[in-house]
VOTI-67612 format. One line per 5 residues: for each residue z, y, x of C-alpha. Coordinates in pm, 1 decimal. Layout:
# residues N
Z:Y:X | ...
# end
This chain:
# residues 373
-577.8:506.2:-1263.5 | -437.6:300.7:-926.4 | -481.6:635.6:-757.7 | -142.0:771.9:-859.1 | 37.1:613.2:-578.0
427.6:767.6:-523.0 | 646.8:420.2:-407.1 | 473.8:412.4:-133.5 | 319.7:583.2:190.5 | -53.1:678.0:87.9
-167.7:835.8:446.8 | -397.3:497.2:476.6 | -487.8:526.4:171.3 | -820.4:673.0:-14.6 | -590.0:864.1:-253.6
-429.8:1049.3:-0.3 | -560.3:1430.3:-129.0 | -461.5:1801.4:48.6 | -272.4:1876.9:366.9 | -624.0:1842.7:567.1
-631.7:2194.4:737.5 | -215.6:2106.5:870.2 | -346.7:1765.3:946.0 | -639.1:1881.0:1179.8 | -424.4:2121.2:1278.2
-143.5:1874.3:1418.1 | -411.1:1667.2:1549.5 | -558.3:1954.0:1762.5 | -229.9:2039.6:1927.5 | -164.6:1664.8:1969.9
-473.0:1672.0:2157.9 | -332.8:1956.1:2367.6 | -14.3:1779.1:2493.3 | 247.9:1988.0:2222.6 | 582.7:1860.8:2085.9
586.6:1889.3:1724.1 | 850.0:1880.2:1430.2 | 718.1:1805.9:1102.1 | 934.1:1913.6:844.1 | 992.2:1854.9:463.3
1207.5:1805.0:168.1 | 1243.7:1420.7:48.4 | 923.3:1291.6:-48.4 | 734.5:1549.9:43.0 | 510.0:1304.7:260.0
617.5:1323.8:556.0 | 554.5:941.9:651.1 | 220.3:952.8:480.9 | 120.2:1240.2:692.9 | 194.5:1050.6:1002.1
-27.5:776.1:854.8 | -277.2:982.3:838.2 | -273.5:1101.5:1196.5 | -269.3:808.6:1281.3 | -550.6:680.1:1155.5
-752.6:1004.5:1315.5 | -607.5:949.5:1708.7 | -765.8:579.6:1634.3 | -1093.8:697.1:1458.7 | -1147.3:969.6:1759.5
-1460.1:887.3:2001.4 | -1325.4:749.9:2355.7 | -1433.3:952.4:2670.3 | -1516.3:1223.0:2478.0 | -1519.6:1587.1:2668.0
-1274.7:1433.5:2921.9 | -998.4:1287.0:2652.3 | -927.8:965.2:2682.9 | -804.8:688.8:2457.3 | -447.0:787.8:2284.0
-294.8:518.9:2127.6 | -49.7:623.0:1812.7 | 301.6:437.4:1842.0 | 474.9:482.5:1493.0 | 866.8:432.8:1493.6
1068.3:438.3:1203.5 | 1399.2:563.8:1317.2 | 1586.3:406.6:975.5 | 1435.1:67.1:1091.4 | 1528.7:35.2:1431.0
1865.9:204.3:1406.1 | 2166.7:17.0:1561.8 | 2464.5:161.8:1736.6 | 2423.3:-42.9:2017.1 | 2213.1:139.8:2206.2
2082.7:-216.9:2420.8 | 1982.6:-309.4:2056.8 | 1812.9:40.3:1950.0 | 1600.0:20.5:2295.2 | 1538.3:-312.4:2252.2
1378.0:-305.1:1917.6 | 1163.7:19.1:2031.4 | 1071.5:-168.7:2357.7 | 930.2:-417.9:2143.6 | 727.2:-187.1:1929.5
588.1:-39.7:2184.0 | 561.6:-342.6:2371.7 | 272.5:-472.1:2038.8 | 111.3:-110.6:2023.5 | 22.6:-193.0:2437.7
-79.0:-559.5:2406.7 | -315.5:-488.6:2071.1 | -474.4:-247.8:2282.4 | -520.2:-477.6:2594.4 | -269.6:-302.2:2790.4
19.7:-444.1:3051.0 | 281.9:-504.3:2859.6 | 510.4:-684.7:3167.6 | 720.7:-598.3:3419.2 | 529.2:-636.2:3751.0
899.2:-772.1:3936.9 | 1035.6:-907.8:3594.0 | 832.4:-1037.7:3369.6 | 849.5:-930.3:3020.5 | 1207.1:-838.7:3015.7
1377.8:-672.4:2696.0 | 1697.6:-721.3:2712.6 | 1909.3:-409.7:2866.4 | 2246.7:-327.0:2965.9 | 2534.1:-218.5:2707.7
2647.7:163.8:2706.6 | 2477.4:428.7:2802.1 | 2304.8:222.9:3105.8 | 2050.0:108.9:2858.3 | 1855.0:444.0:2848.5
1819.8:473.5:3209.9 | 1716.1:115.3:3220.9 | 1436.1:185.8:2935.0 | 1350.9:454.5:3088.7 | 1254.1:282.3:3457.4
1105.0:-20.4:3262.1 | 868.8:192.0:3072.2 | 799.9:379.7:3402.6 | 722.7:73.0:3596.9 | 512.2:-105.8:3319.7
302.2:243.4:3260.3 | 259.9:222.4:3648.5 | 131.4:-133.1:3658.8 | -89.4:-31.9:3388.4 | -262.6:273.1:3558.4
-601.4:146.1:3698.3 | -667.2:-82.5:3429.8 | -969.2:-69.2:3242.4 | -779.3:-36.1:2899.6 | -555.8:232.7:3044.4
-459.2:494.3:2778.0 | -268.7:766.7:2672.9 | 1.4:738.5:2376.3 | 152.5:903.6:2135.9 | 543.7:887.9:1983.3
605.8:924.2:1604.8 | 928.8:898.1:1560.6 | 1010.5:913.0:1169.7 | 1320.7:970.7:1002.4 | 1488.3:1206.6:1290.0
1738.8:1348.5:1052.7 | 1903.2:1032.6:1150.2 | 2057.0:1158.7:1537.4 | 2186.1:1417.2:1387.7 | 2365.6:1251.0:1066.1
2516.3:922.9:1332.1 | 2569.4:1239.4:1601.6 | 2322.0:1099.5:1886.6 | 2218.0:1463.6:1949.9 | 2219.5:1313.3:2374.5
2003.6:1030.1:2256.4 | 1772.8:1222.9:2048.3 | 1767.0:1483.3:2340.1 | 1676.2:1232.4:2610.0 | 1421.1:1094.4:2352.4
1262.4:1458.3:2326.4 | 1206.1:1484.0:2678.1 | 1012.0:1199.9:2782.2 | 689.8:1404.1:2695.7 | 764.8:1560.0:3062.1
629.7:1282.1:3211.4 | 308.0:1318.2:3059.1 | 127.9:1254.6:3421.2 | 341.2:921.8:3463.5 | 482.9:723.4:3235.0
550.5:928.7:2956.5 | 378.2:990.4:2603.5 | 100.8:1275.7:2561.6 | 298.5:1419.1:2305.4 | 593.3:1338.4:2060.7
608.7:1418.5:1666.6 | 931.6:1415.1:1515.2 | 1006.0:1439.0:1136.7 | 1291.0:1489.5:955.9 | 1403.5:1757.2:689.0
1682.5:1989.3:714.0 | 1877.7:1867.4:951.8 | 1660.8:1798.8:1207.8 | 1501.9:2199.7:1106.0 | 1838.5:2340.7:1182.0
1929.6:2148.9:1517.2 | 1539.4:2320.8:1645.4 | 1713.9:2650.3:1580.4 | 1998.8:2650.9:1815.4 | 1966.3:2781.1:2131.5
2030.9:2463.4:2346.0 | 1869.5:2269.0:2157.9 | 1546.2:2034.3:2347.8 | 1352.0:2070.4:2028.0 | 1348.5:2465.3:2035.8
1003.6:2439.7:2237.2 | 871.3:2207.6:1944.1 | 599.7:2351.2:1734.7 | 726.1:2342.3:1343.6 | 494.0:2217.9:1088.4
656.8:2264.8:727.7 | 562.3:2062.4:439.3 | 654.3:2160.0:82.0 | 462.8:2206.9:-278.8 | 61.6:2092.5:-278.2
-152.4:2416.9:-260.8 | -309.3:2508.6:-598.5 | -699.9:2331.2:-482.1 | -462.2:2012.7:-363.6 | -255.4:1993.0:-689.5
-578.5:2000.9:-869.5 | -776.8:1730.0:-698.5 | -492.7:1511.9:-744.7 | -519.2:1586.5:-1132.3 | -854.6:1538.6:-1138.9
-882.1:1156.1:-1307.2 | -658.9:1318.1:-1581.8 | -927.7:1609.0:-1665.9 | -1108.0:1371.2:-1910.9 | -822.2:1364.6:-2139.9
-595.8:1642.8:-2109.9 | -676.9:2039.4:-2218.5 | -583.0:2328.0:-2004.9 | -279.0:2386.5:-2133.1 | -132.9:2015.8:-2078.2
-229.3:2083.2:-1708.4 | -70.1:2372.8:-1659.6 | 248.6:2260.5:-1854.4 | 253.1:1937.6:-1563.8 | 230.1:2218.9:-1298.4
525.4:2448.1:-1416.7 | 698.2:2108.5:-1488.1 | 658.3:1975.8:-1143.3 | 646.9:2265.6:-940.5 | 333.0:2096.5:-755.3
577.8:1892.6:-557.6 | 406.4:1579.5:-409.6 | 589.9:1351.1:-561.8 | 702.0:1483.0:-892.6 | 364.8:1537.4:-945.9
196.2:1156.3:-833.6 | 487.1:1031.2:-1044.6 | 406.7:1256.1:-1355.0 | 35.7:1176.3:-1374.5 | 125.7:781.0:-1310.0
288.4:820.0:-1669.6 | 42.5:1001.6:-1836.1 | -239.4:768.1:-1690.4 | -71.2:468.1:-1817.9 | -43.3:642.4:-2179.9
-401.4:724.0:-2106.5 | -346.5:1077.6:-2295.1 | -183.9:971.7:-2607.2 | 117.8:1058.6:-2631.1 | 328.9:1417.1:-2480.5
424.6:1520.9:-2130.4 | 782.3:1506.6:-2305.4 | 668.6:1098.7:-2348.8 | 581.2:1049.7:-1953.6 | 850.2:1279.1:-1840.2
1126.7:1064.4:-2035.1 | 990.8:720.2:-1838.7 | 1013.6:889.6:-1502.5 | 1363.9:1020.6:-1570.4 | 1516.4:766.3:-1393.5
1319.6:809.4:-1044.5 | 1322.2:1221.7:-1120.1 | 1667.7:1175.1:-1121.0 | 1685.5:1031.4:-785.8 | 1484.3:1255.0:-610.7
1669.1:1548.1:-760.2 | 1970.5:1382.1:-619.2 | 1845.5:1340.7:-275.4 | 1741.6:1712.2:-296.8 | 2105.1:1784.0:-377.1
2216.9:1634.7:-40.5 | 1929.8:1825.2:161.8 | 2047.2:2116.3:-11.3 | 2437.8:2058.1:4.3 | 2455.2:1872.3:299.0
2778.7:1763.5:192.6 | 2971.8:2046.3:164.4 | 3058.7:1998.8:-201.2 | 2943.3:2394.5:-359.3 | 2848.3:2382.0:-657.2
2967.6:2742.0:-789.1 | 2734.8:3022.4:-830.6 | 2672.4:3426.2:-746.5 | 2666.2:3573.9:-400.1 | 2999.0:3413.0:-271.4
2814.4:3070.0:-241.4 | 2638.2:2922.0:58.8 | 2326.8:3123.0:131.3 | 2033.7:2892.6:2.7 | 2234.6:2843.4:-303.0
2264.4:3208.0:-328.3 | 1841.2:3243.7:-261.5 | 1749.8:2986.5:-466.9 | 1996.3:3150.8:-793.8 | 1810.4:3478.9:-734.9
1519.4:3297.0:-721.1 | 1580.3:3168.0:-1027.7 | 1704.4:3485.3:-1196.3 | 1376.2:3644.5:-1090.5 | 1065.4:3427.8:-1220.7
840.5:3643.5:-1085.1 | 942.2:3636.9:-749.8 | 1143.3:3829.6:-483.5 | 1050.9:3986.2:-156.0 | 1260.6:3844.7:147.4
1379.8:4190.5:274.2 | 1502.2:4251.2:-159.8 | 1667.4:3911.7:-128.7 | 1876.7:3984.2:194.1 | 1989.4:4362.0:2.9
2062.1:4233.5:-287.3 | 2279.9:3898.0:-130.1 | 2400.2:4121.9:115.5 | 2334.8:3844.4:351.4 | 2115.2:3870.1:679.1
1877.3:3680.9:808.8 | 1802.5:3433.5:519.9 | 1439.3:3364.7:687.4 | 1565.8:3006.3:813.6 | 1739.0:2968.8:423.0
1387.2:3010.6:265.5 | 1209.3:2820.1:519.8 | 1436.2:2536.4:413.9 | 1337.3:2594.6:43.5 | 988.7:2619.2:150.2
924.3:2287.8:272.8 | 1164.8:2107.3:66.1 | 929.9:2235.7:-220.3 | 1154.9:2418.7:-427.2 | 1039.1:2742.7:-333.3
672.2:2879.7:-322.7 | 514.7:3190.7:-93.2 | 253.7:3421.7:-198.1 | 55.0:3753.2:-142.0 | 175.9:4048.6:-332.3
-40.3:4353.9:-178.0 | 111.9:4334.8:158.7 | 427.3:4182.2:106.5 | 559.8:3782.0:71.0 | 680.1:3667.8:-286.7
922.3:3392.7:-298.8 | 887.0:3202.6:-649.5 | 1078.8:2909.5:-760.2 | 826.3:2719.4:-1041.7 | 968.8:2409.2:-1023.6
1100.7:2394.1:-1368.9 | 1201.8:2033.0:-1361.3 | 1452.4:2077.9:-1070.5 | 1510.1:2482.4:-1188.6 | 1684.3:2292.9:-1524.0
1857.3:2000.6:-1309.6 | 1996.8:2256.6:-1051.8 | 2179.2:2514.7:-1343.4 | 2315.4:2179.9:-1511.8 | 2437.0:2058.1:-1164.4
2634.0:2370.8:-1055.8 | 2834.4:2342.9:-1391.6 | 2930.2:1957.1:-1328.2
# end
């Protein structure tokens, strides 16, 4: 039962099930040269997604139909962070300094020799910046010369230390695309880094969106799959209204009943994952909050609180346009969005019209006992 993996990444590995119509989707307009923002809730799989791309740009023929070699450069933002902004460009000089070299590319300054140390201040971007530019230059020619690809993980980051000019002069280096910058960049992040897209300025307002959230029905069920031997319909369907089909809640879920191999209650496997439940929930709280401390209910509260009550006041569902009558609050389109891909909310088809649905019972319970705290 090893393939209930959910404390770690899975995008490289052979239990990483669903998200393949958004993945070759992604890829395709990676292909193209298009920015992207990849958003979702905590531990929605954001990182393993990424993974998986990943391993696709490196699995893709060479020289095929005129598209050369991209290489994938993965940065975790979290990793690399440092205040010092000679530090932060040093550490992501030297990743992609090893994505180049394992790929038999330049990795040295023609004039300086394999220089990585830059100037304090705001001096270091511009000095990046030119030493990327002349290495990418020496590099053109070669007979390992390729194309590359950013991944930069974790964006939520600029916004929560306020870099919003380093995260902007990151988001344009895709304009160099004929020189020395990368074919495309893919940010991810969750709220925060949604939000900033949405403002008018902002450099990430030409970046397609790509919104994670709850496993589709088909997804959710390949994942329970190995548990089909042992458990009856109605034990399935109590795991799905339990965990709402998010990613996680649900890999962690089946872990539990896998190791109690079917003998003993959902109540039994939900108790042992309380603790890391608990967490999550917690870290949902923050995405949700983002600090600002409201934890009162009805119509006078913050407007995703506000949705996601009504939500839960209306099992069946509510239509957008309802939601925004009934609040008295207008637009909440970017407010269910945010529920949407943090997987606490769930769209479907009602005759022509949208149904927004929150059956996530698990965090439906934790969120009522919250607001009361």
């Amino acid at each position: 039962m090893s393939n209930f993996v959910y404390d770690e990444p899975v995008g490289e590995k052979q239990c990483f099930v669903g998200r393949q119509k958004q993945v070759r989707t992604i890829l395709d307009q990676i292909l193209h040269r298009r920015n992207l923002v990849l958003c979702g809730g905590p531990k929605t799989g954001r990182t393993s997604m990424l993974e998986k791309l990943m391993l696709m740009l490196k699995a893709l023929p060479e020289n095929t139909e005129s598209q050369r070699k991209i290489i994938p450069i993965y940065v975790n933002l979290s990793e690399i962070f440092d205040s010092r902004l000679n530090v932060f460009f040093e550490k992501l000089w030297k990743i992609i300094q090893e994505a180049f070299s394992s790929e038999g590319l330049l990795v040295a300054h023609p004039e300086h020799g394999p220089r990585v140390k830059f100037s304090h201040g705001k001096e270091a971007l511009s000095e990046f910046e030119s030493h990327l530019q002349e290495v990418r230059d020496a590099q053109q020619g070669t007979k390992s010369w390729s194309s590359y690809t950013l991944f930069f993980d974790d964006a939520d980051l600029f916004i929560q230390q306020n870099l919003i000019e380093l995260l902007t002069s990151l988001s344009r280096w895709s304009d160099f695309k004929d020189t020395w910058g990368p074919q495309s960049i893919v940010f991810t992040g969750g709220r925060r880094i949604r939000d900033y897209s949405l403002e008018p300025g902002s450099p990430l307002k030409y970046f397609r969106p790509h919104f994670l959230g709850a496993l589709k029905i088909d997804e959710f069920m390949a994942i329970l799959k190995p548990l089909n031997r042992f458990l009856s319909e109605p034990q399935l369907d109590a795991i799905e209204a339990a965990s709402g089909r998010h990613p996680y809640v649900t890999q962690r879920i089946c872990a539990e009943i896998a190791q109690l191999e079917g003998n003993d209650t959902l109540d039994k496997a939900l108790d042992n994952a309380a603790g890391d439940l608990q967490s999550l929930f917690e870290c949902l709280w923050e995405e949700f909050d983002l600090g600002r401390g409201i934890t009162y209910k009805g119509v006078y509260a913050a407007p995703e609180h506000a949705l996601m009550q009504l939500m839960q006041e209306n099992m069946t569902g509510v239509e957008l346009a309802w939601a925004e009558d009934e609040l008295s609050i207008s637009p909440l389109k970017e407010y269910m969005e945010f529920l949407e891909f943090a997987g606490l909310a769930e769209r479907g088809l009602s005759g022509n019209a949208y149904l927004y649905s929150a059956k996530f019972d698990l965090w439906n319970y934790w969120y009522q006992q919250r607001l009361i705290l």
